[in-house]
N, C-alpha and C positions, 0 to 999 in steps of 0.2 A: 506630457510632462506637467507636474500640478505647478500653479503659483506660490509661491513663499508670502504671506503677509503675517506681519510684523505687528502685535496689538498691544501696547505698553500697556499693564493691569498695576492697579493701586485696590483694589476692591471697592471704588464707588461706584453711583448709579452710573455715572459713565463710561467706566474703563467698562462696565459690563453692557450696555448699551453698543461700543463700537466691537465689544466682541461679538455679541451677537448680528451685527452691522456684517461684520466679517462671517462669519458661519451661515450670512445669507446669501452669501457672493455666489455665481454660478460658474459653474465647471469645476473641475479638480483642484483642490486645493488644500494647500498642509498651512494652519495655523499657529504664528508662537506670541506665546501669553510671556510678556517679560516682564517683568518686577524689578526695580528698582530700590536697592536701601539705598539712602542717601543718608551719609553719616551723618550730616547738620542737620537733620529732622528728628527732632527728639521723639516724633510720633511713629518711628517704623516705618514712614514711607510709606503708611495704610490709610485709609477713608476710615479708619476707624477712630471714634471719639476716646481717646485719650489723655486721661490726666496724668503730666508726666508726672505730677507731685509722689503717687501712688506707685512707680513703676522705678525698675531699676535704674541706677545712675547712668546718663547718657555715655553711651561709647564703653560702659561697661562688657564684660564677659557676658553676662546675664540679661543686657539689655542686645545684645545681637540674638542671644538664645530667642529670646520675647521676639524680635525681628524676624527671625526664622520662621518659629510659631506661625506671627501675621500670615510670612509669605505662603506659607503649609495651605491656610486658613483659603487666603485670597488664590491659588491654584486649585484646590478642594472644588471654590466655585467655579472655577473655568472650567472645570472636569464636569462637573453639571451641565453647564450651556452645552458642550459638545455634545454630552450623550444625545443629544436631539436632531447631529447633525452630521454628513454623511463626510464632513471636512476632519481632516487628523490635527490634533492637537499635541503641541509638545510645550514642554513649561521650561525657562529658564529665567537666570536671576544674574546681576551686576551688581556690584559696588559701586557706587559714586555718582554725581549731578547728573540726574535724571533726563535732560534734554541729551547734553552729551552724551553718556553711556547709549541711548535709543538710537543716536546716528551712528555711532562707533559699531553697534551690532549688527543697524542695516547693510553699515560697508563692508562688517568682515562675514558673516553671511549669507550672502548672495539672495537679500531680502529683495523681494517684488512691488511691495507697496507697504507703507506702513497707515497703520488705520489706530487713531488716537481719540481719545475726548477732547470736548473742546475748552472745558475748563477747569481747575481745584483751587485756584485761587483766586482773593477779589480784591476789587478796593486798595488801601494803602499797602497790602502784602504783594499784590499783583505789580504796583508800581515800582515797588526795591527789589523784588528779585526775579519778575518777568514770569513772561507764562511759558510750561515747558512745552507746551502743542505752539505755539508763537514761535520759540526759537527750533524747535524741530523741522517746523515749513520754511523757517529759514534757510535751515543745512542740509535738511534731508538730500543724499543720493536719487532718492525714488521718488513714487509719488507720497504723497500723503493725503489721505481720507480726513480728514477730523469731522467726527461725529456730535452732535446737539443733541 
């Protein structure tokens, strides 16, 4: 029977770091790349450099369209790391606060470990709304990995 881990992906150097973290793991093992939109992120919830000035109205029709896109984008690459590796990969996506939605899927999927980055945010950002690898080692069901 393979293990379930659990790899929250935003598309930075990190979410791609703990996934191939995870695709190093040994024995059998099924992978899920989860993404998070988070509606109060006006940036899709992606590592990607966004000006919201330039991009559709937040919370718009058009601006989850653009969300979608990202997550396409940031799955696309998790489909790359895998080909390299003899672990199965499946992609899914949530709506809402990023720490919570990641426990909420550990618990209703009979996740094994969750393997996370350790950080996206810094400084006065990191202090008003906390870090999402922070409060996942908080609540996590499982273990949790967080990768540097």
């Amino acid at each position: 029977m393979s293990r379930q881990l659990l790899v929250p992906v935003d598309g930075s150097p990190l979410s791609k770091r703990a996934l191939e973290y995870a695709f190093d793991e040994e024995g059998s093992i099924s992978v899920v790349a989860l993404h998070v939109i988070d509606p109060s992120d006006p940036g899709y919830s992606s590592a990607t450099d966004v000006d919201v000035r330039n991009e559709p109205p937040h919370g718009s029709r058009e601006w989850y369209q653009r969300a979608a896109e990202e997550e396409e984008r940031i799955f696309d690459d998790a489909r790359e790391l895998a080909a390299d590796s003899d672990a199965d990969l499946s992609t899914d996506s949530a709506l809402g606060e990023p720490a919570r939605e990641i426990v909420d899927y550990a618990e209703d999927n009979d996740i094994d470990q969750i393997v996370l980055g350790g950080h996206g945010r810094s400084g006065t950002t990191r202090m008003l709304l906390g870090s999402v690898a922070e409060m996942v080692v908080r609540r996590s069901p499982v273990s949790v990995t967080v990768v540097r």
